[in-house]
C-alpha positions as CSV (number, residue, x, y, z in Angstrom):
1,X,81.5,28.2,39.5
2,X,78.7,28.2,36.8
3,X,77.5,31.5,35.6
4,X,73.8,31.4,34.4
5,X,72.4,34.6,32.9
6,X,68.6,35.2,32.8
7,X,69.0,32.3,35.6
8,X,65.4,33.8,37.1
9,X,64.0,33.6,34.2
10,X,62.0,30.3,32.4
11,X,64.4,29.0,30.8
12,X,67.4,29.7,32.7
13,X,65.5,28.9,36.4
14,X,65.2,25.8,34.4
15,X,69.0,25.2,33.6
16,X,69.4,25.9,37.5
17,X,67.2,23.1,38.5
18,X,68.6,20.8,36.6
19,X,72.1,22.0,37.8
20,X,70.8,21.1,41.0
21,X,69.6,17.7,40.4
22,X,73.3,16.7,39.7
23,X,74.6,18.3,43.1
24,X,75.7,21.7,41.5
25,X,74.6,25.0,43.2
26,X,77.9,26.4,42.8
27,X,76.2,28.8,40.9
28,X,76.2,32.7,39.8
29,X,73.1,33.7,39.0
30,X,73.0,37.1,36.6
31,X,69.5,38.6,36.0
32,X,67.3,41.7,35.8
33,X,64.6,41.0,38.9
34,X,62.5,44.5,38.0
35,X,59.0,44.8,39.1
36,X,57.5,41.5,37.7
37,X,57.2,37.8,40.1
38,X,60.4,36.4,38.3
39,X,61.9,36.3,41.8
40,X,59.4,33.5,42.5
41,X,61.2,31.2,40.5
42,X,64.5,31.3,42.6
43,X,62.7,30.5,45.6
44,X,63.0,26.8,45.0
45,X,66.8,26.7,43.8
46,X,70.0,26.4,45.2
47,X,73.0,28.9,44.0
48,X,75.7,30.9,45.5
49,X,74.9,33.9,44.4
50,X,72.5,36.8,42.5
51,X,73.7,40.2,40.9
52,X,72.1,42.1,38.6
53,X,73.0,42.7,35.1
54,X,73.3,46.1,35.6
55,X,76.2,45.3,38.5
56,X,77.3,42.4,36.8
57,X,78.3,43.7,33.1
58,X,80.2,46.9,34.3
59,X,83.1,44.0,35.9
60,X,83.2,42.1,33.0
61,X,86.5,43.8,31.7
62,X,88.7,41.6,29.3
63,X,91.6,42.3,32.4
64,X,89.1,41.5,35.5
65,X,89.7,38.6,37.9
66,X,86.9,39.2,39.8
67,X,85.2,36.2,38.1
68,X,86.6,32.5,37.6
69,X,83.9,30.0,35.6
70,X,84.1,26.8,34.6
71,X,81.2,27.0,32.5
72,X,78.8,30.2,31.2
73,X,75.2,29.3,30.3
74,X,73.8,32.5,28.8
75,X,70.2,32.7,28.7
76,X,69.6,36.6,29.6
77,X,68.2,38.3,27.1
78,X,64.7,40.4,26.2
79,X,62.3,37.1,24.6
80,X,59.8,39.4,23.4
81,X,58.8,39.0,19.9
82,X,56.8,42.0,20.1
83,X,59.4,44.7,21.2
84,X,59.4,47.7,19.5
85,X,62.6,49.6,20.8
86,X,65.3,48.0,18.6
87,X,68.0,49.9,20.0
88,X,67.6,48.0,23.2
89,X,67.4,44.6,22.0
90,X,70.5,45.5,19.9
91,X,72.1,46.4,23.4
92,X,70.7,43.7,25.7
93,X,70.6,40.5,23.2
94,X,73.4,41.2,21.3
95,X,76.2,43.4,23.0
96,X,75.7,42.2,26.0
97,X,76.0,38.5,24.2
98,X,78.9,39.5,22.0
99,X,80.8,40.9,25.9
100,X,80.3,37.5,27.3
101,X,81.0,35.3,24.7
102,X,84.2,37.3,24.1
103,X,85.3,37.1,27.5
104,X,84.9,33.4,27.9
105,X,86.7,32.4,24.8
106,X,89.8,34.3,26.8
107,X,89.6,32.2,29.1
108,X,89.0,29.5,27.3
109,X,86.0,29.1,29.5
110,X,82.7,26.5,27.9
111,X,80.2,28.9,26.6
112,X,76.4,28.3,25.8
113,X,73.9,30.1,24.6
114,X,70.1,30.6,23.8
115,X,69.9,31.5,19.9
116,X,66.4,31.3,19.0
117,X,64.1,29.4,16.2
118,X,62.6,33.0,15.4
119,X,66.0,33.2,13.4
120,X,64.5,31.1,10.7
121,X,61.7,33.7,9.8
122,X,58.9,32.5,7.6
123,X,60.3,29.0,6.9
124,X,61.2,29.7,3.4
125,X,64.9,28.8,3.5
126,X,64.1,25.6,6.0
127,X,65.0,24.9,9.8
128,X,68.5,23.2,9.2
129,X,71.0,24.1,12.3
130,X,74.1,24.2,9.2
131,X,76.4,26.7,10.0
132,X,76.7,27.3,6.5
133,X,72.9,28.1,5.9
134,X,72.8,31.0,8.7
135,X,73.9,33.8,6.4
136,X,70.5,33.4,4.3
137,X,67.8,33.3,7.3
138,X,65.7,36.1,7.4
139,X,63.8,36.8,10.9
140,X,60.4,38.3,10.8
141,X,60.9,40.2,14.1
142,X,63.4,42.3,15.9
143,X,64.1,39.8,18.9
144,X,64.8,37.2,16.1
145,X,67.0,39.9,14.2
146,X,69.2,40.2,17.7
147,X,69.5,36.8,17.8
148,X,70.2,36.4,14.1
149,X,72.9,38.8,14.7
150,X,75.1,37.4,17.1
151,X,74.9,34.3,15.6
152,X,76.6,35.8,12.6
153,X,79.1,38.0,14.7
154,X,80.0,34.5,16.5
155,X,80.3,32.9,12.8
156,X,82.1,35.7,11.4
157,X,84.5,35.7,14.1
158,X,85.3,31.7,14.2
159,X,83.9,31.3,17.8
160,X,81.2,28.8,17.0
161,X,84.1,26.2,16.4
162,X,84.2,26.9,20.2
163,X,80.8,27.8,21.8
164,X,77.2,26.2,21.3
165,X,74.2,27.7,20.3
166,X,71.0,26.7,20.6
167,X,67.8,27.4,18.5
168,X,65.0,26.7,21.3
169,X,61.8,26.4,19.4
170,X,58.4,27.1,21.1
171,X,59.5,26.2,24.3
172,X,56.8,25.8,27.6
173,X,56.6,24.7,31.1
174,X,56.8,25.5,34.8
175,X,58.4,29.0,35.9
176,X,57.0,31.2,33.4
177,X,54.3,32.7,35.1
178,X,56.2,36.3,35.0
179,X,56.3,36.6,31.2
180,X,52.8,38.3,31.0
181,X,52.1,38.0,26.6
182,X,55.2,35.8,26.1
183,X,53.8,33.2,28.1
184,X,53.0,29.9,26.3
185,X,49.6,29.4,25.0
186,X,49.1,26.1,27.8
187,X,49.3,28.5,30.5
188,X,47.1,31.0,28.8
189,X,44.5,28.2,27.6
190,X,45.0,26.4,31.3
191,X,43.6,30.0,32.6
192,X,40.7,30.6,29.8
193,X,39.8,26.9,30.2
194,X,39.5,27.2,34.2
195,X,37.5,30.9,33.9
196,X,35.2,30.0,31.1
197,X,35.2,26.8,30.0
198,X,36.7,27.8,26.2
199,X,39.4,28.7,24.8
200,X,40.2,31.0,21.6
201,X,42.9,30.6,18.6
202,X,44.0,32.5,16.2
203,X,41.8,32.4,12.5
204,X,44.6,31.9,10.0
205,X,44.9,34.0,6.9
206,X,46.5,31.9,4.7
207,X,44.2,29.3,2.4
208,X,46.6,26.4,3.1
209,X,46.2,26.4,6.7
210,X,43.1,25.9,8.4
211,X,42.2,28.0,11.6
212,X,43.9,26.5,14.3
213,X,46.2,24.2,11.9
214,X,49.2,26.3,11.8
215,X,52.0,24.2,13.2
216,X,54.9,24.3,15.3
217,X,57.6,22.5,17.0
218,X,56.3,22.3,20.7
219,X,59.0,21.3,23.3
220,X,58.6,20.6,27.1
221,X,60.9,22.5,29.4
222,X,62.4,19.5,30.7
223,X,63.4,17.8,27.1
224,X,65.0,21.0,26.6
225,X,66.8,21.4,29.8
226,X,68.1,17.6,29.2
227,X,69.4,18.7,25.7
228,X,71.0,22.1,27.1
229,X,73.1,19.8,29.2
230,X,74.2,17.6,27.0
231,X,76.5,20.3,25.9
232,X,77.6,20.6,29.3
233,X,78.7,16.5,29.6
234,X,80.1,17.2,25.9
235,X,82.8,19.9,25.9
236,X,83.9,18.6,22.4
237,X,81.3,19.9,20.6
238,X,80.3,23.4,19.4
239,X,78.6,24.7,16.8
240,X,74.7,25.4,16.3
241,X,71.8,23.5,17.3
242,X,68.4,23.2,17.1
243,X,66.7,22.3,20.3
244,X,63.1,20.9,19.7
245,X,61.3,18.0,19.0
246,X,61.3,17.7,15.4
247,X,57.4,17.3,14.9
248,X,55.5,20.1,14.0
249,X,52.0,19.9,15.7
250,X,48.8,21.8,15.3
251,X,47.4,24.5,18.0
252,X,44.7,22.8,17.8
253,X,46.2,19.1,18.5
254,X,47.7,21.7,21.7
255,X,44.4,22.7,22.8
256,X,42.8,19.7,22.3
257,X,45.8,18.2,25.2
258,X,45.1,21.3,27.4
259,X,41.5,20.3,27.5
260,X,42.4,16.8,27.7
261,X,45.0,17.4,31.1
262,X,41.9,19.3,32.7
263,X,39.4,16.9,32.4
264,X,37.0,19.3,30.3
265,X,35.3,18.8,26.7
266,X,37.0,20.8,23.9
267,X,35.1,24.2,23.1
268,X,37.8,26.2,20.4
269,X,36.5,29.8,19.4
270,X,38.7,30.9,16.5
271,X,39.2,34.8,17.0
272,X,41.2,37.8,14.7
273,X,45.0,37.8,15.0
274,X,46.2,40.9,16.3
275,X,47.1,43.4,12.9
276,X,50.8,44.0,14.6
277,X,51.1,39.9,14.1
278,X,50.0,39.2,11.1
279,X,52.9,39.7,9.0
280,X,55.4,38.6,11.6
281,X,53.7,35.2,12.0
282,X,54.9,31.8,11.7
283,X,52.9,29.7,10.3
284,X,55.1,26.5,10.3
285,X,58.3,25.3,12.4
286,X,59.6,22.3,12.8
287,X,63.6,21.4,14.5
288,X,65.6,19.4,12.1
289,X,67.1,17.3,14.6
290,X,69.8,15.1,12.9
291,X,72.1,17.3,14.0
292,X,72.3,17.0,17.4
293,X,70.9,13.6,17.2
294,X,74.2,12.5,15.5
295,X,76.1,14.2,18.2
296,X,74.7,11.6,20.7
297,X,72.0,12.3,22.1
298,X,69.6,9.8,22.5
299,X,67.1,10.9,25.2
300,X,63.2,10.6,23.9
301,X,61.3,14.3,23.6
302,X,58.0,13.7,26.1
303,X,55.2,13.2,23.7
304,X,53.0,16.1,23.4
305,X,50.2,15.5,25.2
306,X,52.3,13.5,28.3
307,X,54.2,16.9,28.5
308,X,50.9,19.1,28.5
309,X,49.4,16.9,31.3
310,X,52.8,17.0,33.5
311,X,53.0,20.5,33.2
312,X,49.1,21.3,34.0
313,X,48.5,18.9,36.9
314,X,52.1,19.0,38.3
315,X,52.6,22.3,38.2
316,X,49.4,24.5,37.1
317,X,46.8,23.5,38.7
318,X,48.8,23.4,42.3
319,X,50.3,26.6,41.3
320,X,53.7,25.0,41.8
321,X,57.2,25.9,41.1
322,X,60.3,23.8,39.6
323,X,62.4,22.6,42.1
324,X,64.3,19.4,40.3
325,X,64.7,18.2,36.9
326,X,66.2,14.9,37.2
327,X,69.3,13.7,35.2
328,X,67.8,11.8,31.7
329,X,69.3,8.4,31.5
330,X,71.3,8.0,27.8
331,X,70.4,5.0,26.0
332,X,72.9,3.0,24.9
333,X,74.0,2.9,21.4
């Protein structure tokens, strides 16, 4: 059996439907449903079964036999980068992370996890995935600290000569309807764009960036599905990774695609970023990928605007759900 934590949510419903495009729904899915229309996103997936965290955790004893996995993917945690209550992102994204992990490396069970790019802050020490450089990153946000944190608990306990983590960057696509604020600027354009015919960025506030030209590493949910299970196929490896694209594009090359997908004239209004963002924001990321590109993996990223207009006429503008994510073919060498 596969365990998938946070398997309702984006990201992990993801990881689920592209276990089920290889013919594996052997498959525990661990999540917190709540009030939101996360459930929607299990409606299309094949598993064996769903507990809560809240059920789930309290069995998760280093003696327990209640649960036998070949593989953990571990994708539960809190993804808001606005979250104020630090005691509970210290609890859900990194106990609850430092638990699992511990419990699969005594069992000697393949372990892999969502770290995040918020770890690298501002930019100012670079976006290399080098063991060796974590220790100097410096997050600009709390959900990046509790990611930052068991990254070095992992380090400082030798288990990332064992397990993977993965630094997803600004990752979008089907099933993330449910995230409210976190959801990725395409679906929030898609729905400006279709209600009023415009769409608004934020003004930057630095004189090297022009409104709309901060940049980031934008990655389709499917590239980073593919690259999640790679690690999967490749049990030798372990370690941290980046997980993006490795071009840094502008919002307003990512509006411009939105626009584009719809079938509508570009019309940008540049507005006031929120005061509680301002000194928390990134202004530049971009994946160093030579890392896991060295490690063999040779699948293409989607261009940018091929990705935008899969995921607005697939999925947006039908309203539509994942249901398959079909196995990348590796080029040979």
């Amino acid at each position: 059996m596969i365990l998938v934590t946070g398997g309702a949510g984006f990201i992990g419903s993801a990881i689920v439907a592209g276990l089920n495009s290889r013919g594996i729904d052997d498959i525990l899915i661990v999540d917190i449903l709540g009030r939101d229309e996360k459930w929607k996103n299990l409606r299309n997936l094949r598993f064996a079964d769903y507990l809560e965290a809240a059920d789930f955790y309290p069995r998760l004893m280093p003696t327990s036999n209640d649960f036998r996995f070949e593989a953990i993917f571990h994708l539960g945690a809190c993804s808001s980068t606005t979250e104020s209550d630090c005691s509970y992102l210290a609890t859900n994204n990194f106990e609850c992370s430092r638990r699992l992990a511990s419990f699969a490396a005594s069992r000697g069970i393949r372990f892999i996890y969502a770290s995040s790019a918020a770890t690298y802050g501002d930019g100012a020490q670079g976006f290399s995935d080098d063991v060796e450089a974590i220790e100097q990153l410096r997050p600009l946000n709390m959900y990046g600290y509790s990611k930052q944190m068991f990254d070095l608990w992992a380090r400082r306990n030798h288990l990332l000569d064992h397990i993977v983590g993965l630094k997803y960057f600004n990752v979008y696509g089907p099933n993330e309807y449910h995230k409210g604020e976190m959801r990725s600027f395409i679906l929030k354009a898609f729905e400006q764009i279709r209600d009023k015919g415009r769409v608004g960025l934020f003004k930057s506030y630095r004189s090297d960036f022009a409104d709309g030209g901060q940049l980031r590493d934008f990655l389709y949910v499917k590239d980073a599905v593919a690259m999640t299970l790679f690690f999967l196929d490749r049990p030798d490896l372990a370690g941290i990774f980046n997980v993006g694209t490795g071009q840094a594009r502008s919002w307003n090359d990512l509006a411009a695609a939105v626009f584009a997908a719809m079938g509508r004239p570009a019309a940008i209004d540049y507005i006031p970023m929120p005061d509680i963002l301002r000194d928390k924001y990134q202004y530049y990321t971009c994946a160093e990928m030579t890392k896991l590109r060295g490690a063999g993996y040779k699948q293409p990223t989607m261009a940018m605007e091929e990705a935008v207009k899969d995921y607005v006429q697939k999925y947006l503008v039908k309203g539509e759900y994942l249901s398959k994510i079909e196995r990348p073919q590796q080029k040979e060498e």
